[in-house]
N, C-alpha and C positions, 0 to 999 in steps of 0.2 A: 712372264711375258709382259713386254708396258703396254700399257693401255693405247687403244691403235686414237691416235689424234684428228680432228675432224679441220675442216678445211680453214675454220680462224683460228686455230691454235687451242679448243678447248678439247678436255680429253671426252671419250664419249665412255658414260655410264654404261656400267654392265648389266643389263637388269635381271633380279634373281626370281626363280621360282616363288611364287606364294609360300607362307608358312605351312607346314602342314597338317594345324589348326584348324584351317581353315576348307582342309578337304575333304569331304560332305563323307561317312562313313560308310564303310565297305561291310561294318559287319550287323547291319540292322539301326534302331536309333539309341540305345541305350549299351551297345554290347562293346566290347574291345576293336580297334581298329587297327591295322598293316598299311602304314603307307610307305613306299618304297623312293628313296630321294638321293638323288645320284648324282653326284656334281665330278666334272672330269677333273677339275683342277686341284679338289681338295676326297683323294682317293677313300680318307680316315671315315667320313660321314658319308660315306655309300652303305649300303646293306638295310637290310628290314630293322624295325624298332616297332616296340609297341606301347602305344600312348596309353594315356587313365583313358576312363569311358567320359563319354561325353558328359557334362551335365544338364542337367533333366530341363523343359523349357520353364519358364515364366509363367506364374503365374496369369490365368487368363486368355494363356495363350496353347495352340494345342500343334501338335507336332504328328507326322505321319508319317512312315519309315518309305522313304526311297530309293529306291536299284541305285547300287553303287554307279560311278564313272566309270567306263573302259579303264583299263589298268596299265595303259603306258604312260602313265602318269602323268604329269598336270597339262593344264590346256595351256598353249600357249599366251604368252602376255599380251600380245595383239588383240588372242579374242576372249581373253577374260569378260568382256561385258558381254558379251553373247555365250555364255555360257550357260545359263540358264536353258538356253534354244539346244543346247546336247541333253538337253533330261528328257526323258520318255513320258508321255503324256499319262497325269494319274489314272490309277485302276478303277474301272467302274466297278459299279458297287454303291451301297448306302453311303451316305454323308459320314463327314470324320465325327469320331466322338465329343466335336466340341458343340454339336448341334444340343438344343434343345431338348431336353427329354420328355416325352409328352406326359407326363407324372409329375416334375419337380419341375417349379418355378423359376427363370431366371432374370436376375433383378440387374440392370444396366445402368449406368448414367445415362438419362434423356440428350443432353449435351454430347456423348461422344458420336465420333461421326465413324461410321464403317469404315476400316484401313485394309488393304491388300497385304499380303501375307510377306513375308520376306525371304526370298531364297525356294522358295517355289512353293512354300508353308502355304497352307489351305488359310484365306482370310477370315474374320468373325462374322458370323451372322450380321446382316444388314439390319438397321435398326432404325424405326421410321423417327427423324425429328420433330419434337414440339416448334410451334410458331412461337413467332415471340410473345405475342398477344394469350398465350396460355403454359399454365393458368399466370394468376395475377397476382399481384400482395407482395414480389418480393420473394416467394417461395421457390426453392428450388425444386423442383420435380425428378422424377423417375419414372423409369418404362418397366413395368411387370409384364413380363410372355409368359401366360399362362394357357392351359390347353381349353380351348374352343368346348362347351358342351356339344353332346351329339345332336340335338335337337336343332341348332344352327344352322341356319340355310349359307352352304357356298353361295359365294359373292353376292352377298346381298346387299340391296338397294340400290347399287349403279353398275352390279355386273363387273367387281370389282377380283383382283385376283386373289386371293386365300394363301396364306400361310402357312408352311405344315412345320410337322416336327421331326425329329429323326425317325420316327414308325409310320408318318405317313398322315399322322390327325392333325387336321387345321386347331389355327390355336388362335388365342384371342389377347387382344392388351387394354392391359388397364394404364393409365395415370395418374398415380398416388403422388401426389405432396408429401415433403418431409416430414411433417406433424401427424399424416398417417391419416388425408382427410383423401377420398378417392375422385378425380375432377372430371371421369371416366371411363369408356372402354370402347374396342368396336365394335363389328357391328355383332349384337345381341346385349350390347351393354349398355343402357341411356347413358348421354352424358356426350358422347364422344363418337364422332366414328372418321373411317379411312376419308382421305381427301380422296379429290376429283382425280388426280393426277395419277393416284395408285398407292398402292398401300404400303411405296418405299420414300413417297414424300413429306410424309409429316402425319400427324393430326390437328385437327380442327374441331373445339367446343360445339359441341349442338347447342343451340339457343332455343329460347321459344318464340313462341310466334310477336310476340313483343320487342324483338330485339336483344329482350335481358340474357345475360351466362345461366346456363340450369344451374340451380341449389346444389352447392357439393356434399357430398352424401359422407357421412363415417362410415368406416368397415373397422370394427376391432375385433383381434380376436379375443378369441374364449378365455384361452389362459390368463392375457393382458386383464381382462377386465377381473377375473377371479382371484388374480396378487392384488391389484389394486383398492379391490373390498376387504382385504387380509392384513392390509396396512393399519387401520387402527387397532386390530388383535394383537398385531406382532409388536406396535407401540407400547401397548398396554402392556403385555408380558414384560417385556424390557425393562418399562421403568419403572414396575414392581420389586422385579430382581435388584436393578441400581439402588431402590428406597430401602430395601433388607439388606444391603451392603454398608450406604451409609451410616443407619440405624447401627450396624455392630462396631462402627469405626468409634462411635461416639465415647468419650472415656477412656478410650484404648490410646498405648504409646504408636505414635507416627511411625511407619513405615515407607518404606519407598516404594515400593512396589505398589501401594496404592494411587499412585499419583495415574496409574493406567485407567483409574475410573472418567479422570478427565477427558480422555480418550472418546469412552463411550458414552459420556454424556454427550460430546460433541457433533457425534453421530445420532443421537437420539434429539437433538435440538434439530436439525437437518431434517430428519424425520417426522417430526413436531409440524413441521410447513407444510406437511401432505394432504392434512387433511382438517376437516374444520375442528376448532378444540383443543390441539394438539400442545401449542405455544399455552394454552391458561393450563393445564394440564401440567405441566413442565417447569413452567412459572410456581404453581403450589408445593411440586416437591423439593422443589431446590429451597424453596420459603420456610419448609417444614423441615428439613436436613441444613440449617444456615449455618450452624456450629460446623459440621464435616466438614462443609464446602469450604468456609472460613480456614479450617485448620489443610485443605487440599490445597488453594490456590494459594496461600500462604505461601507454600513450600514450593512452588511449581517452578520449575526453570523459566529463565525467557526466550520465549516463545512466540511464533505470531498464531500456531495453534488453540493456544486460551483466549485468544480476544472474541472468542463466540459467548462468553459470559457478560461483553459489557451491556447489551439491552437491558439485565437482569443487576442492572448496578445495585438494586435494594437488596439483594442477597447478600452484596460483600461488605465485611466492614470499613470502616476508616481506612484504617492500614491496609486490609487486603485489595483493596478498591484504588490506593495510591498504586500500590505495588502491579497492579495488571494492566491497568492504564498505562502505566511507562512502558511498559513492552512495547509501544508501538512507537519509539524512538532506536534509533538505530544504538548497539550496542557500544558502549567506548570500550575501545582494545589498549591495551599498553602498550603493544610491538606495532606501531603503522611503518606501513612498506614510506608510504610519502606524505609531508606533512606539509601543513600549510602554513607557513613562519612567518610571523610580525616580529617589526624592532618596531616599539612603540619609544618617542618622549614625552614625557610624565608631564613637558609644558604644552604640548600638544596632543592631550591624551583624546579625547572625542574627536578631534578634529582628524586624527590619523588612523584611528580606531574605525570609523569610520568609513575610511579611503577602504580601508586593509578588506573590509568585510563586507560592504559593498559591489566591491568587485571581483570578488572571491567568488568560484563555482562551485552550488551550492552542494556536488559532492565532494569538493575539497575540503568546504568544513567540515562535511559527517565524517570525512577519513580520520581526521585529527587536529589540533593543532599544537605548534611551538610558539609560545612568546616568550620577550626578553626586553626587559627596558633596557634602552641607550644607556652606556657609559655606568651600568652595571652588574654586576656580577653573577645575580643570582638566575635560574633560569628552571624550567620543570614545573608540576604540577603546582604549587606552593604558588608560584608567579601567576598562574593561570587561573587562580581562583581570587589571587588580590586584582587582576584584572579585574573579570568579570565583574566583583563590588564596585573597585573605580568605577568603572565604564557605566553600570547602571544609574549607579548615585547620580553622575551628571546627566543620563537621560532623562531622569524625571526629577529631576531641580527646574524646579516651576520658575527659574530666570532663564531658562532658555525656551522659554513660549512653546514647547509639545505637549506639555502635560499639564492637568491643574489639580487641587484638590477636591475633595468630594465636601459639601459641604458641614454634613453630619460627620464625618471622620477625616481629621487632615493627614491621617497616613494614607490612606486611600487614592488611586490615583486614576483623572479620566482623560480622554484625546481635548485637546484645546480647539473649539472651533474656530479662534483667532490666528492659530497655528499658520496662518498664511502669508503674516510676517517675516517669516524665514524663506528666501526663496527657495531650498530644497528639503521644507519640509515633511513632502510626501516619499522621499530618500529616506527618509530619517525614523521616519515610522517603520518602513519596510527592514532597517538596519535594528529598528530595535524589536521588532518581531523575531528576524531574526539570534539576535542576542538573549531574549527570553527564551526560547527555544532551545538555544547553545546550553542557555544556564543548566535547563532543567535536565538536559539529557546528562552533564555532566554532575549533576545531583550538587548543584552550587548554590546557597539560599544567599539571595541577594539584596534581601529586605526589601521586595516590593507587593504592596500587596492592590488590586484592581479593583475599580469599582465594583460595587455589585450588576448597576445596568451595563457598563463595559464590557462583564462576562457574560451574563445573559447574549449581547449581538454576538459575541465569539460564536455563541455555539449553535447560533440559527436562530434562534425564539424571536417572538414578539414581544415586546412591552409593554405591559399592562399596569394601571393609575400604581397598584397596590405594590410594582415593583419597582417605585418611584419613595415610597414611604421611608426607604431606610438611606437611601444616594442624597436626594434634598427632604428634608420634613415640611419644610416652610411652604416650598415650591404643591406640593402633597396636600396640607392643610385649604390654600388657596383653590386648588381644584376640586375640595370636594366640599365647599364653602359654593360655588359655583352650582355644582349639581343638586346640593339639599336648598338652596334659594326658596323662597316661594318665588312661587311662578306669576304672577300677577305681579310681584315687582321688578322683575326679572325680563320681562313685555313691556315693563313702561320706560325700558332703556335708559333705567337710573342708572346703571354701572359706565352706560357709554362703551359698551365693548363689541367690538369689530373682529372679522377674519382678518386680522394683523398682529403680529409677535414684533415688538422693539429690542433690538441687539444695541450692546454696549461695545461695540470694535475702536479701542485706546482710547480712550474718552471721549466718541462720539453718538450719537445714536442712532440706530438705522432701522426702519420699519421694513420688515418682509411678508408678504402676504400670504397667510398658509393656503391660501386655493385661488384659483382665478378667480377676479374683481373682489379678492375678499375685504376691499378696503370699504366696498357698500354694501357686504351682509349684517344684519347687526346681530346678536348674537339674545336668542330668547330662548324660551322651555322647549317649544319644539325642536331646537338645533344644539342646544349648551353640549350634549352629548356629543355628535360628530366635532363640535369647537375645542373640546379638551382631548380627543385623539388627536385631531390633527397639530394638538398646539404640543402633546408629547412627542409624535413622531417628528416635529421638525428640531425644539430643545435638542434632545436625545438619541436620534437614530440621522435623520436627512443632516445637521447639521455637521455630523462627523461621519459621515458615508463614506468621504473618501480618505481619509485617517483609520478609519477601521479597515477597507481593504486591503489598503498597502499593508498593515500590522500583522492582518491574519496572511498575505501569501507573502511574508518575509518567514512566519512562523511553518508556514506550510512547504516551506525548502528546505528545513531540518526536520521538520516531518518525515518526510519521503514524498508521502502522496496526496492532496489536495483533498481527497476525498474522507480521509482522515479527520482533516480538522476538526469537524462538527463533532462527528465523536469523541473524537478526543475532550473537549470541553463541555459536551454532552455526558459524556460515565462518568464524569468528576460534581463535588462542589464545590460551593466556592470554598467554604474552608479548606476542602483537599489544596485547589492553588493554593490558597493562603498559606499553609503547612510549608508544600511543596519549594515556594518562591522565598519564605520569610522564615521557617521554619518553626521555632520554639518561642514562646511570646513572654516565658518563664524566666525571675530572675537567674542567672546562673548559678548554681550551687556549689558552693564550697568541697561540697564532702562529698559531691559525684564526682567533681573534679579530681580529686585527690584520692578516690578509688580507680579513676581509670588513670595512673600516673606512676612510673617505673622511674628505676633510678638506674644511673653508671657512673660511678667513680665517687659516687655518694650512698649513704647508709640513710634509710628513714627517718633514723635517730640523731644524726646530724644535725649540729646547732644551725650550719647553713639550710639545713632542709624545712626545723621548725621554723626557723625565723622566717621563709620565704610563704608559709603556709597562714602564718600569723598576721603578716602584711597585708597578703591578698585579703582575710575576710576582713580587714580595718577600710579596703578600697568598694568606694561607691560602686553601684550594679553597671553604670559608663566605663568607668577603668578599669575591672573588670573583663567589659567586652573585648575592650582596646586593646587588653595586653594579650585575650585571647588570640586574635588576630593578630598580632606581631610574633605570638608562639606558633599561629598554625594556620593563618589565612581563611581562616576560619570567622564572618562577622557574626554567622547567626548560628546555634546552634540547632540541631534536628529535635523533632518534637520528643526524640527518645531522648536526650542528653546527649552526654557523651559516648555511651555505648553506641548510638548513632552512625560517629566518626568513622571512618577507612581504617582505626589504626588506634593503638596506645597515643598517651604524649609520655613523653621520657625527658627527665634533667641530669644534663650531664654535668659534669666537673668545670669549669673553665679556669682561666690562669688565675692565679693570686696574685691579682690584682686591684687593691679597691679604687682608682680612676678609671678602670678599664666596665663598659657598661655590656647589660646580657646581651650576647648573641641567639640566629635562633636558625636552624631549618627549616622551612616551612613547610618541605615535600616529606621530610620526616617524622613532622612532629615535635622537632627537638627542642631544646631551650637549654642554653650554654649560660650557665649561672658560675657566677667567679665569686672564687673564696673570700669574701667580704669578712671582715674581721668585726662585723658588730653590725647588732640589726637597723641601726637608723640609717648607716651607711648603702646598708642595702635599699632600706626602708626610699632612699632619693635616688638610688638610682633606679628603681624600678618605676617612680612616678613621672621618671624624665621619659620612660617607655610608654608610659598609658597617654603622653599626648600626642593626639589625632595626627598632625602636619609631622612626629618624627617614626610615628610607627609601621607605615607604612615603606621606609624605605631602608630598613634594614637589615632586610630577607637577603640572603645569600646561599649556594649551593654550598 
């Protein structure tokens, strides 16, 4: 039949019965249902069916079985909203089961507010609201209904009305705060009682006669308090047990399955904070078991689980100390879903370098990265670690005004307070934060090694005279030439010295005053003390304040998280950077070289093979580096040698040719040595490789 059309031309809807889902059950609240649905036009889906059973309510929420509907089935669509007005009014009788039991406590959100039931469902007990004024601090509160003792007088104090439970006994409420402090109760309970309005509008703190809130009172209970005294028993046994664990590992070959001790130590350091003693307690066994621990975290995967050992940095060694510290760098993968690709040129290598990383998101670097210099070939990990050296060497080349040297050691490197020369120098620091950062996650030693006071501000500390002794001497001498003075010459203002520091900014000189009007304090026995703090914190900490921020959060975006940082340069020392960033400080050896060094398409005993072995140890410890790094991108070696490395280096065969000079892979390792017919031959063109301007550029995949 078509659908009958309405007077503008739109058809008019049919509208269908409700589903019958939705038709309140005939056979109790839980039982099988018959609902009967009969459509004229569609004959197939007439007849009885029988649905699953209901499922059970909600939590919190309580349900009461109600007399089915009349049985001609469903109410018409018209008066679907009054439908509710066809139910038979509930059965008297005691309250629904979801009443209060006057025995067992029930604990509420203070915040919630009493809702009405839905579908003719019995609502929740009403629950008096807290004011906002209580309690106070921030805390969140809770309403405990608990049952009234019998001694309690109905409606006491203003004739107020009582509360019962589902037996009939007035009950009574408490206000406990989260922390489990009680801020009080009604009436029978100091602290608290029912408002004026009735005892479904709130409550209201009792005061005293002062105005002040009454004292909040603890309630704990019994058992609470009787684990909590158990805590240092259960501590003690535990870390007995771990101490007889350790003690049998010692001497024993490594297994795996012990690395589960870490586990529990980890939980036992947790535990450690509970109670007073616990942390020096924990502190001596792990001091007295340092071998295990040594040979445990040694072995440990990376993990952010083990960084609960760095407080206790003097249990681990060198190595293991390096090795747990890096766990909190995000892990490099091999397979990145998305990389973050530079074409760098080699004529504009800082300057693009740069751009590239600067404005790079700082989870795009932790994903990975791709580079490839312009207009060549080569491309892969080999490329990305000749980066990395380019890239630094020019950061701290003391002609580009960021960096200077340390006066006692000119490897050493510090922020330039004159760095303000450059207009985007505070860019530049933060780029090269981040690039130290880069280095170290990708385990790339880049020959830099940081002041001593440098690394000190990294990691939060103060500066003190005596950590000035190894950075300047000179500077060192001069201040404590000041402090042993006698004093009576030192008053009679022979020195002429002022609360005033003169800076030498490009050959000019500028007085800064380290305190207000310091230019008319004069400086004697009773002040010389506060004059040489303030004349080190402005040198060395104020003068590069803001060169130090930007360094530490360019480094703290390859970190991950900011909070990091400090520890991070906190569980380490400086030697550990210095390892870390510079690596091995040792001539190169000849004979570890050539232990960790495979062959293809050559024999060990091959005239090409000795002769290249023979060259090398005739080449200074410079040429040497050189050629390493043209073999393997490799500038600095690791503190282990070459066992060290990702990898073997391997020499292959290349053509027989002697004008044709070595090739090399540098993601592999590899070194393409061509059949030279006589060692001097060889002997020039290996040294046309060891210089600096050609060896870097011819790496290829």
């Amino acid at each position: 039949m078509p659908p009958v059309v309405a007077g503008r031309g739109r058809p008019r809807l049919r509208r269908l019965p409700p589903h019958p889902r939705r038709t309140p059950p005939a056979g109790g609240l839980f039982g099988p249902r018959v609902c009967a649905r009969v459509s004229a036009d569609n004959p197939r889906r007439g007849g009885p069916r029988r649905d699953p059973p209901m499922r059970p309510p909600r939590r919190g929420r309580a349900e009461t079985a109600r007399p089915a509907l009349p049985q001609p089935g469903f109410l018409p669509a018209n008066r679907r909203r009054n439908r509710d007005q066809a139910l038979p009014p509930a059965p008297p009788g005691p309250r629904p089961p979801h009443a209060v039991h006057p025995d067992r406590p029930r604990i509420l959100e203070a915040s919630a507010r009493p809702r009405r039931g839905r579908r003719g469902r019995p609502a929740l007990p009403r629950v008096p609201r807290l004011p906002r004024h209580a309690p106070r601090g921030g805390r969140r509160a809770r309403v405990v209904v608990l049952p009234r003792p019998p001694e309690a007088r109905e409606g006491r104090g203003r004739g107020l009305p009582v509360r019962r439970g589902a037996g009939g006994q007035p009950l009574r409420v408490h206000v406990i705060a989260r922390d489990g402090n009680t801020a009080g109760g009604s009436p029978g309970v100091p602290g608290v009682h029912e408002s004026a309005e009735g005892g479904d509008r709130g409550l209201v703190p009792r005061c005293s006669s002062s105005g002040a809130e009454a004292p909040i009172r603890r309630e704990e209970a019994p058992h609470k308090q009787e684990w909590t005294d158990s805590v240092p028993a259960i501590f003690m046994e535990l870390l007995e047990k771990v101490r007889d664990c350790l003690k049998r590992m010692d001497g024993e070959e490594f297994k795996p399955e012990w690395l589960f001790f870490l586990l529990v130590l980890r939980e036992l350091d947790g535990i450690s904070r509970l109670h007073e003693g616990g942390e020096e307690k924990l502190r001596a066994m792990l001091m007295e078991q340092r071998t295990s621990m040594n040979v445990l975290l040694g072995r440990a995967i990376r993990s952010e689980e083990h960084l609960w050992i760095l407080p206790f940095k003097e249990v681990m060694e060198g190595e293991t100390r390096r090795h747990v510290v890096m766990m909190m760098f995000p892990e490099v993968k091999e397979d990145y879903e998305v990389l973050h690709e530079m074409l760098i040129d080699r004529q504009q290598l800082l300057a693009e370098s740069f751009e590239y990383v600067r404005q790079a998101d700082p989870e795009a670097l932790r994903s990975g990265l791709f580079m490839e210099f312009k207009n060549e070939e080569a491309t892969g990990p080999g490329v990305l670690r000749e980066w990395f050296c380019l890239v630094c060497r020019e950061l701290f080349n003391t002609e580009n005004a960021l960096f200077i040297t340390c006066p006692n050691d000119q490897r050493r490197f510090f922020p330039n307070p004159g760095s303000v020369v450059n207009s985007l120098h505070l860019d530049y620091f933060r780029f090269c934060g981040r690039m130290i950062a880069l280095a170290l996650m990708y385990k790339v030693q880049v020959g830099v090694l940081f002041d001593p006071l440098f690394f000190v501000q990294l990691g939060g500390k103060v500066i003190a005279l005596e950590d000035v002794r190894d950075s300047d001497p000179c500077f060192y001498t001069s201040c404590k030439q000041i402090l042993e003075m006698d004093a009576a010459l030192l008053d009679s203002d022979a020195l002429g010295l002022t609360f005033v520091r003169e800076i030498n900014e490009l050959g000019s000189l500028r007085e800064v005053e380290l305190c207000r009007e310091g230019k008319g304090i004069t400086v004697t026995s009773r002040n010389r003390d506060r004059y040489i703090e303030l004349l080190i914190r402005h040198r060395f900490v104020t003068s590069i304040s803001e060169q130090t921020r930007l360094f530490a959060e360019g480094f703290a975006d390859i970190l991950g998280e900011q909070k990091h940082l400090r520890c991070f340069f906190r569980s380490l020392e400086l030697k550990d950077l210095d390892i870390l960033l510079n690596g091995s400080e040792e001539t190169i050896s000849v004979e570890d070289w050539k232990g960790h060094t495979e062959y293809n398409g050559y024999k060990e005993t091959d005239n090409q093979v000795c002769w290249f072995w023979k060259v090398l140890e005739s080449m200074s410890a410079d040429q040497r580096r050189v050629l390493l790094f043209f073999w393997t991108s490799v500038n600095y070696l690791p503190i282990t040698g070459f066992r060290g490395l990702p990898s073997k280096l391997y020499i292959y065969k290349g053509p027989e040719s002697n004008k044709r000079l070595p090739s090399s892979h540098t993601c592999f390792f590899q070194l393409g040595l061509p059949a030279y017919t006589s060692m001097e031959i060889m002997r020039e063109r290996l040294l046309v490789i060891t210089q600096e301007h050609v060896s870097c550029s011819f790496g290829k995949w």
